[in-house]
C-alpha positions in Angstrom: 117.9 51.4 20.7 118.1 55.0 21.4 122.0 56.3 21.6 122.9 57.9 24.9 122.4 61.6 25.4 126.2 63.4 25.0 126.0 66.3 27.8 126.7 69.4 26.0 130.1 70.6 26.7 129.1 74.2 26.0 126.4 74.0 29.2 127.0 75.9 32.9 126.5 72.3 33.9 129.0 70.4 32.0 132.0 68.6 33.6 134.1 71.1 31.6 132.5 73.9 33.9 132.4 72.2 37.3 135.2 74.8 38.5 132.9 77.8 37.9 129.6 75.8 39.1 131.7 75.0 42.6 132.7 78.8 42.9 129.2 79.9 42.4 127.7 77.7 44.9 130.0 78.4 47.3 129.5 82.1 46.8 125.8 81.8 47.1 125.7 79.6 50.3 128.6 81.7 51.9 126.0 84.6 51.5 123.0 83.2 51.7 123.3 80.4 53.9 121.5 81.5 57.7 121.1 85.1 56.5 118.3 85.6 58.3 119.3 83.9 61.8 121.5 86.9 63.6 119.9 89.2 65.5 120.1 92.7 64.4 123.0 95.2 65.0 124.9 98.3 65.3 123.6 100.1 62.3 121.3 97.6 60.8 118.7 99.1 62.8 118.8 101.5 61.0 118.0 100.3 57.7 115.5 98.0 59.1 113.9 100.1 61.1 113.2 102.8 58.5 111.9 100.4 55.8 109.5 99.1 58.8 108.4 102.7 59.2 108.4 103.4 55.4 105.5 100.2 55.2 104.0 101.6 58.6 103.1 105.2 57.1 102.9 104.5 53.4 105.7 107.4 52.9 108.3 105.9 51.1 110.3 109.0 50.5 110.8 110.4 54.0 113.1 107.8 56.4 112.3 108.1 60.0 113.7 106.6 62.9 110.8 106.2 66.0 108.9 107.8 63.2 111.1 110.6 63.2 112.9 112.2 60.1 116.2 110.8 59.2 117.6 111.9 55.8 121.7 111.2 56.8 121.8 108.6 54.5 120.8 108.9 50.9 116.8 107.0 50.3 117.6 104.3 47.8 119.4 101.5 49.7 116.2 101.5 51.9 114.1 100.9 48.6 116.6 98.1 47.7 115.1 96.4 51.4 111.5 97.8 50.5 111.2 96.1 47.3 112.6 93.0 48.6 110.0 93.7 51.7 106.5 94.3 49.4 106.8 90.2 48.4 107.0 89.8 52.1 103.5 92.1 52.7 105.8 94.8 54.0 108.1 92.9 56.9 111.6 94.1 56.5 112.8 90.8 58.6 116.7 90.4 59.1 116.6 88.3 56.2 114.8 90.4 53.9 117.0 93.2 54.8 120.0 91.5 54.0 119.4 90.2 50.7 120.3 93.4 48.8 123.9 93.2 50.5 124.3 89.9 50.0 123.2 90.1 45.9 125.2 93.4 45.8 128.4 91.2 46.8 127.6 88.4 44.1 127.4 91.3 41.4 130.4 92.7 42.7 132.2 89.3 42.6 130.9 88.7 38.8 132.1 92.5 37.8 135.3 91.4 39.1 135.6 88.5 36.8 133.9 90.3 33.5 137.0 93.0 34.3 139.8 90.2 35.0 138.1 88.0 31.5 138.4 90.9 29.5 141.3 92.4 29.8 143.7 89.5 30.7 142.6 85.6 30.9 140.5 83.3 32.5 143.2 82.1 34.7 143.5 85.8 36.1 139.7 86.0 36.5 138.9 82.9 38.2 141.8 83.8 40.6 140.9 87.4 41.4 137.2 85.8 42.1 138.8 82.9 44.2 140.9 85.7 46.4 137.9 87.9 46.4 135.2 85.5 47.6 137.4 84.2 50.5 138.2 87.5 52.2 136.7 88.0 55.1 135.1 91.5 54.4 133.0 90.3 51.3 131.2 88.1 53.2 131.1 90.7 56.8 129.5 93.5 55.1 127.5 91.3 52.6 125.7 89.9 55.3 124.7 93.1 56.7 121.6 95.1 56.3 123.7 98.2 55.4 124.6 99.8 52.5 128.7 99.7 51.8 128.5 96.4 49.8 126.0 98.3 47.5 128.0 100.8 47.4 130.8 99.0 46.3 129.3 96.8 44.0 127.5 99.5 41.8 130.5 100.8 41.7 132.6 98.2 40.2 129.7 97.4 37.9 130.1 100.6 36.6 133.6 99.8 35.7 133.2 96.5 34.5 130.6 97.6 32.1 133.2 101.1 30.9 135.9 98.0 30.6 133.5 95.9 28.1 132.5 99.6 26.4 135.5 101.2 26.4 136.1 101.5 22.5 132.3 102.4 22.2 131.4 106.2 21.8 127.1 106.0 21.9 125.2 107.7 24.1 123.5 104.1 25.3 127.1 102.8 26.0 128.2 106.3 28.2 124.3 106.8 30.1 124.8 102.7 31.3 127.9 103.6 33.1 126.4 106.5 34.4 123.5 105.5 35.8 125.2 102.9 37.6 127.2 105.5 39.0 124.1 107.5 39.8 122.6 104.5 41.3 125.0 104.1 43.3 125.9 107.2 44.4 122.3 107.2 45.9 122.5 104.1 48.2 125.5 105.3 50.4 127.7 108.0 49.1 129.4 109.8 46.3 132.3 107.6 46.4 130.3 105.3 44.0 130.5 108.0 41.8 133.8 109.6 42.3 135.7 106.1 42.4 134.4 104.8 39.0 135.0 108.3 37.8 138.6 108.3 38.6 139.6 105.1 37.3 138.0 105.6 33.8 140.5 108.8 33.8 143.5 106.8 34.7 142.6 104.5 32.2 142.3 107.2 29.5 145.3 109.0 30.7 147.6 105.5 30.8 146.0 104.2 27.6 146.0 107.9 26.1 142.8 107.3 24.6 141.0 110.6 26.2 140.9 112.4 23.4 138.5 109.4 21.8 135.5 110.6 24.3 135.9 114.2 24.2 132.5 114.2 21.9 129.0 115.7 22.5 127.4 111.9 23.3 129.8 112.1 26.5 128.0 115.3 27.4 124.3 114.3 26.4 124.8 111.2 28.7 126.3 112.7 31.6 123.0 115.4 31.6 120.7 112.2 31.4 122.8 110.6 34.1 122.3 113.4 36.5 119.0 113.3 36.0 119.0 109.8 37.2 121.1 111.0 40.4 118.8 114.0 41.0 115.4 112.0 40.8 115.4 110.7 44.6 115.5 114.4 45.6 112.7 115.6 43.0 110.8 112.8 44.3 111.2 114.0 48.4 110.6 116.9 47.3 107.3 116.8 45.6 106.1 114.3 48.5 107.3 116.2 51.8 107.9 119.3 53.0 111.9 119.1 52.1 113.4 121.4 49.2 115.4 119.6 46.3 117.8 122.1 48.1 117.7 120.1 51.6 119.1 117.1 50.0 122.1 118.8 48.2 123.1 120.2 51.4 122.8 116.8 53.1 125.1 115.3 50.0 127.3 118.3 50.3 127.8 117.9 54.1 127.8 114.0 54.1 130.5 113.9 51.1 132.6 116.7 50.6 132.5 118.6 54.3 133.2 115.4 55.6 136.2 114.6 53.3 137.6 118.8 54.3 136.2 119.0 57.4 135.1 116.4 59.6 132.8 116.7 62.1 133.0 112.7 62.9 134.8 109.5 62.0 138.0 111.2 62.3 141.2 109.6 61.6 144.9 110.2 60.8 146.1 110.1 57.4 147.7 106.2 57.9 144.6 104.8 58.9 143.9 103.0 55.8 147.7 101.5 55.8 145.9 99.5 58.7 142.7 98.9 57.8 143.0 97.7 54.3 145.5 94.7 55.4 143.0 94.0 57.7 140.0 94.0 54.9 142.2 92.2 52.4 142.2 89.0 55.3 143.9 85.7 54.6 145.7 86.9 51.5 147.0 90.3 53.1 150.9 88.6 52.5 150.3 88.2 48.8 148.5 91.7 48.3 151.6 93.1 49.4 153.6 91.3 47.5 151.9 91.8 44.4 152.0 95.8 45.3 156.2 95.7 45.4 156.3 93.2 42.3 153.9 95.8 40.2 156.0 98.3 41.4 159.2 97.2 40.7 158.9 95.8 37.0 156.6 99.0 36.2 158.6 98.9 32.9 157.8 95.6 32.0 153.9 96.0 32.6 151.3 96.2 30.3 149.6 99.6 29.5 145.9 98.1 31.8 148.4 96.4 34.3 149.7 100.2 34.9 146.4 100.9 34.9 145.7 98.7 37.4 148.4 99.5 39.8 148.1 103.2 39.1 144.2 102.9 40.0 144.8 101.0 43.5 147.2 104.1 43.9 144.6 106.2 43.1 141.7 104.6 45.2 143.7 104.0 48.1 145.3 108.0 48.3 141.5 109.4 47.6 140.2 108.0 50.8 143.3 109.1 52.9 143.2 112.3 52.0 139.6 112.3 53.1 140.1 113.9 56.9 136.8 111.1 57.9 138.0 107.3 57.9 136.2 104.4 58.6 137.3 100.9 57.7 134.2 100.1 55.7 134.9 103.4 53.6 137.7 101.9 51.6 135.4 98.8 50.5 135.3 99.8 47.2 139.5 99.1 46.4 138.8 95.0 47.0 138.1 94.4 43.7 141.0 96.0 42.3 143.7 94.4 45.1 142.2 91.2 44.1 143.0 91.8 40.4 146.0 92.8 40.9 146.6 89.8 43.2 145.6 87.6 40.6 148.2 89.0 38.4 150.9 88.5 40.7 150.2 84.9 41.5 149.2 84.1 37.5 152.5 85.5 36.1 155.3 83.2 35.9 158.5 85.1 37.1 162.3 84.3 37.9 164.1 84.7 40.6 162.8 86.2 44.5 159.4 86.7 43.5 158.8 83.2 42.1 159.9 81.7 45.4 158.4 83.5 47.3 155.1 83.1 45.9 155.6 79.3 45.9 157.1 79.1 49.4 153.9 80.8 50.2 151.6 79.2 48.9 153.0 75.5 50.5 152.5 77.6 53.4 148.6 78.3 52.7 148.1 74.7 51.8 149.7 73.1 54.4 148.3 75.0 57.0 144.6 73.9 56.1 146.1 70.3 56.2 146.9 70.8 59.4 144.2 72.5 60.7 142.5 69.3 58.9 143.5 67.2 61.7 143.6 69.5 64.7 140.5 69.9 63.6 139.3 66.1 64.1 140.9 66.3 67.2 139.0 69.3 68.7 136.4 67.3 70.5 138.9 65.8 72.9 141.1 69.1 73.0 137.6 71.0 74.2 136.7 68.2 76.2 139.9 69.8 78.6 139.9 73.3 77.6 136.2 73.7 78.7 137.2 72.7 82.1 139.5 75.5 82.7 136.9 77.8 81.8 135.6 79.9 84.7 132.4 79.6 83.3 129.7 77.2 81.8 129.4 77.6 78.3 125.3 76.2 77.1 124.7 73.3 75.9 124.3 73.8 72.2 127.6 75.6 72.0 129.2 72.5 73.6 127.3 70.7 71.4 128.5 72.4 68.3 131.6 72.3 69.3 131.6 68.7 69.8 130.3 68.1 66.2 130.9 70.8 63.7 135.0 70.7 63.9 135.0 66.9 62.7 133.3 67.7 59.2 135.4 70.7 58.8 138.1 68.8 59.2 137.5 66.2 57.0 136.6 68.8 54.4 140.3 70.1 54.7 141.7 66.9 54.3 139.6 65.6 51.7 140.5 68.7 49.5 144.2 68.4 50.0 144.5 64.8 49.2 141.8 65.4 46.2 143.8 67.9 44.5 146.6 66.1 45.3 145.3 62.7 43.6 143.7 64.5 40.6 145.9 67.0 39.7 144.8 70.2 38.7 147.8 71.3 36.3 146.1 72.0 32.7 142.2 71.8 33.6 140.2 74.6 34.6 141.3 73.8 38.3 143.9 75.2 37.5 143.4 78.9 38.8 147.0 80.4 38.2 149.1 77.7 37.4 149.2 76.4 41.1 147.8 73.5 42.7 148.7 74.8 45.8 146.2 77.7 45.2 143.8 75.8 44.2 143.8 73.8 47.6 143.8 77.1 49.2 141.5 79.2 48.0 139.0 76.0 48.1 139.5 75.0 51.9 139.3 78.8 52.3 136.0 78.7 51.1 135.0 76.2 52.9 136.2 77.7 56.3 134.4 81.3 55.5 131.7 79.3 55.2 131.4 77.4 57.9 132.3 80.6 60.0 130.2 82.8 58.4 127.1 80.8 57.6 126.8 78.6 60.6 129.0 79.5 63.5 128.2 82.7 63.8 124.7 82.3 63.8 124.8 79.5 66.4 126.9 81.8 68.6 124.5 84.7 68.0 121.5 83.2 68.6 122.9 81.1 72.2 125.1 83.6 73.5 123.8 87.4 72.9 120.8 88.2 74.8 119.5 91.3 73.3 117.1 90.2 70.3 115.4 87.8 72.9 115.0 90.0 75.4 114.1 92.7 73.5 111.2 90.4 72.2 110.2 88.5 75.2 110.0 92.6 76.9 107.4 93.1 74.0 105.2 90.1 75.2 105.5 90.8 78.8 104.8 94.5 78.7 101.7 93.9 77.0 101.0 91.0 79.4 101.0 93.6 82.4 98.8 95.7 80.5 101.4 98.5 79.6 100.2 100.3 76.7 102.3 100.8 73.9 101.4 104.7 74.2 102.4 104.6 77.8 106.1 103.5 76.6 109.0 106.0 76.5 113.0 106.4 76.1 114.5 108.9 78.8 117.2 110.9 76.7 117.6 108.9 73.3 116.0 107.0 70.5 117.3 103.2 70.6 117.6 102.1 67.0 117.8 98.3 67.8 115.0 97.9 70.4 112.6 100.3 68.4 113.1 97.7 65.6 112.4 94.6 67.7 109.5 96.1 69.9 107.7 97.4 66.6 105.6 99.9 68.0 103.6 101.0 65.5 103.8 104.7 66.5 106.4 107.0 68.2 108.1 106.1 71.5 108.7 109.4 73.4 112.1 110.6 74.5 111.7 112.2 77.5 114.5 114.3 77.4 117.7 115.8 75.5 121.1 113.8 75.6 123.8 115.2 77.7 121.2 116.8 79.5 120.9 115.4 83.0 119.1 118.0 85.1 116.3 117.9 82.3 116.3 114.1 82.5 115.3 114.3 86.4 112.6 116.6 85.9 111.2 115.2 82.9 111.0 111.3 84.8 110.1 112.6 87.5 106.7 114.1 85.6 106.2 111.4 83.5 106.3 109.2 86.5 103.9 111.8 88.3 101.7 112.1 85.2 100.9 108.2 84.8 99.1 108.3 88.1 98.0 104.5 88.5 98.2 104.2 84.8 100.9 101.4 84.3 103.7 102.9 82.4 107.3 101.4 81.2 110.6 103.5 80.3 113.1 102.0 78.8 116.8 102.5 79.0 120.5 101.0 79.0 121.8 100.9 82.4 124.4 103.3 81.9 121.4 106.1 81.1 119.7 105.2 84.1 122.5 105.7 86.1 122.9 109.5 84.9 119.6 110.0 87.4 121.0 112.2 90.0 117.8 113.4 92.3 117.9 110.6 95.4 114.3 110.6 95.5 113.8 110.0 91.4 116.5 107.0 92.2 114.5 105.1 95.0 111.8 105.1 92.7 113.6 103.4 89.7 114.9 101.2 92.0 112.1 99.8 93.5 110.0 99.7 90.1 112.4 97.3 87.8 109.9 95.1 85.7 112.6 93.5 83.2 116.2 93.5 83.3 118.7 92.3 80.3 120.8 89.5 81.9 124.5 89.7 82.0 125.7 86.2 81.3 128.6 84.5 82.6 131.5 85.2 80.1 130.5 88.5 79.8 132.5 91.4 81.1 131.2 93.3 84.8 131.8 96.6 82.3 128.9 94.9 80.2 126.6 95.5 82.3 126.4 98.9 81.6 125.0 98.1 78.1 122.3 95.9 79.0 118.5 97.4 78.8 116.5 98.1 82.4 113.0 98.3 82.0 111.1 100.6 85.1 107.4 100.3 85.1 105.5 102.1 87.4 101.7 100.4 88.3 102.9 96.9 87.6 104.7 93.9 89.0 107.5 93.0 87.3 109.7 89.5 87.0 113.1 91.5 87.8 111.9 93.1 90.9 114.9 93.8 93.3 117.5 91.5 90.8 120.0 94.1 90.4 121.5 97.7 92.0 121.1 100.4 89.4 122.7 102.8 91.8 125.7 102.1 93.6 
């Protein structure tokens, strides 16, 4: 008889390591899970619709937009899509588009825990990465095809790896972090750069170890790394007609005007004191706390726990000094609020900040407990509600709404009672020495999931209108025999539709924004010009309405081939958004369905 195979307890897959096989499954199907499903928006169109063009005109180091040059934003996160586009012969689909964000997140989240393992514990790793996964921005902006998550991620890699290297002087050790700066700095900004930058110098500052790296391998490194930041811009420049000086000024004018001297995004100085509770989203109370406690027993902290506080400091003033403020700028401080989160809640203290932490946390737990059973009882509860409603919702979301609250639910209850039954006290459950967190963080998961992964998708896909209509306006124009040459904007490039109507060459804008006495003239003879040739021009209502010539107006009106339904729980205002199609020399479907002109 053969004896029975022992699993080995040193294996990913052991019992012993179910906590951090649970974590990274939950991590990957938060990201991953429907990815592909929601329509394009806001500025993913812009990444999409670049790598489109890139595969459209073989140029790979010139972005357009409508097949226009578009060099705001620096060229590597659009390689990032491109290579994951070449294994999909060239289509930058939503899904392909969004896997760089959505890896860039998972290395962020395992840079987290590489920083937490190494210079505290396990406990204080596995929590940060519990508190980090469940936000709600890691899983927003790592399901977008944009670039902040790779941003942010490159740049915490960079730190991670200075963290694990730190006593190390060689030139391999110091190019690494570099490069990973340099990297990064090329896929969104130079806040990849400057962020890393600025921590390593608190570090060496707090630690006093500066003196350690003041050595000509530092220098040799920092050359090489340069080179590695400077190589997108030799490359544009030996390809295209752009200078290696074009693409400084852009960095200078994108970076360091915009942190002086904003011409955009402007904001007052307290607008991160705002945004970064919001980021920091369910575990904002604690993040807070954990701020005061650091603060407080500053004495009694450890020379990298000073670090850490001192580099949140650091992180946090550096973008509100910076006179342009966005709330996806300040990405890159997640990490470190979830470290030092982690602290808090690992560290065993006396007194008001132990009570509070506990009171807290029952709070947390027994709210999903509750939600557990509200949940179960949301079929009946919409069954009412609905009725109220001055509108018809469609089927499928009554559908979903009828089903997908009960498993939820039972989800939340079956964790609370599980980690009630089996406590986790002493076993690699145990995150930070609470069971309560443990319960949590888990049904936290579980609910970022489910809204992330398959509710809004199923609300995306039922309820906005603009990726089918942009698609079924493809079909039909081409089914009234509108030539895609015979296409054009009136004063602006729209990112979105150019994506979905993927025109293989350039749409013409008939005239400048702003401008509306050139927008008459030039409709009026592109109208005049097509003769009977059918031709379409596309444009939101609101920029049809800035027609003013009375004549040039009759004629839109009584030529509307498609029109962007406003549906019922949509705003009147909405309206104004919504695309009009005019085609001149064709019957269209939306004939006489709305008033463009009041």
């Amino acid at each position: 008889m053969g004896s029975a195979v022992t699993p080995d307890k040193n294996s990913f897959f052991s019992k012993q390591n179910l906590p951090d096989l649970v974590f990274w499954c939950m991590a990957i199907v938060l990201l991953f899970l429907n990815l592909g499903v929601k329509g394009i928006s806001g500025s993913e169109a812009r990444w999409t619709g670049i790598v489109r063009e890139m595969f459209l005109s073989g140029n790979f180091v010139q972005p357009t937009i409508n097949f226009e040059l578009y060099f705001d934003k620096p060229i590597v996160s659009y390689w990032f899509i491109a290579l994951f586009a070449f294994f999909n012969k060239g289509v930058a689909t939503e899904l392909v588009a969004r896997i760089p964000s959505a890896l860039a997140a998972l290395a962020a989240l395992w840079a987290t825990r590489v920083i937490a393992f190494r210079l505290w514990s396990r406990n204080v790793a596995v929590t940060a990465s519990w508190i980090f996964l469940t936000i709600y921005s890691l899983a927003f902006w790592g399901r977008l095809a944009e670039a902040d998550m790779l941003n942010m991620a490159f740049g915490t890699l960079a730190i991670a790896w200075y963290i694990v290297k730190r006593d190390k002087t060689d030139v391999f050790s110091y190019f690494v972090f570099g490069a990973l700066c340099a990297i990064g700095g090329q896929t969104k900004g130079l806040s990849a750069i400057a962020i890393p930058v600025l921590v390593v110098l608190t570090d060496l500052i707090v630690n006093n170890t500066w003196k350690r790296h003041l050595n000509w391998r530092l220098f040799a490194a920092g050359f090489l790394s340069l080179l590695v930041y400077f190589l997108p811009f030799f490359l544009v420049a030996t390809k295209s007609n752009e200078t290696f000086m074009n693409g400084l000024y852009l960095v200078f004018r994108e970076n360091i005007t915009r942190f002086f001297d904003p011409f955009d995004h402007k904001g007052p100085w307290y607008d991160y004191f705002k945004y970064l509770p919001q980021l920091f989203i369910p575990w904002t109370p604690f993040l807070v706390l954990a701020f005061a406690w650091a603060c407080k027993e500053w004495k009694r902290l450890s020379g990298d726990e000073r670090w850490l506080l001192v580099s949140n400091i650091v992180i946090f003033t550096v973008f509100s000094l910076s006179g342009s403020k966005r709330v996806y700028y300040i990405l890159p401080i997640l990490p470190f609020c979830a470290l030092l989160t982690a602290l808090y809640l690992c560290r065993k203290e006396n007194g008001f900040w132990e009570q509070i932490k506990v009171i807290l946390l029952k709070v947390y737990e027994w709210v999903f407990f509750i939600a557990g059973f509200i949940l179960l009882a949301a079929p009946l509860i919409w069954h009412f509600v609905k009725r109220m409603l001055p509108f018809e919702l469609p089927q499928e979301i009554n559908t979903f709404i009828y089903a997908f609250p009960i498993p939820l639910g039972i989800l939340f209850l079956f964790i609370f009672i599980y980690f009630r039954k089996q406590n986790p006290s002493g076993t690699k459950w145990d995150f930070c020495g609470s069971s309560s967190f443990t319960r949590a963080a888990v049904s936290c998961a579980v609910l970022m999931i489910f809204v992330f992964g398959i509710a809004i998708p199923v609300f995306d896909i039922t309820l906005r209108t603009g990726k089918p209509f942009m698609l079924e306006a493809a079909q039909k124009m081409k089914a009234a025999g509108i030539d895609r040459a015979n296409v054009a904007f009136p004063v602006k490039t729209y990112t979105t539709l150019t994506y979905y109507l993927s025109y293989p060459q350039h749409i013409p804008v008939l005239a400048e924004e702003h401008e509306e006495k050139d927008l008459d003239k030039a409709l009026a003879g592109f109208f005049a010009a097509a003769g009977t040739t059918p031709v379409a021009v596309i444009a939101e209502l609101r920029d049809w309405q800035r027609v003013r010539d009375p004549l040039l107006r009759k004629t839109i009106q009584d030529n509307i081939f498609m029109v962007e339904p406003l549906m019922k729980w949509e705003k009147k205002k909405d309206r104004r958004k919504k695309y009009v199609i005019v085609a001149l020399n064709v019957s269209g479907p939306d004939r006489g369905k709305i008033q463009i002109f009041q």
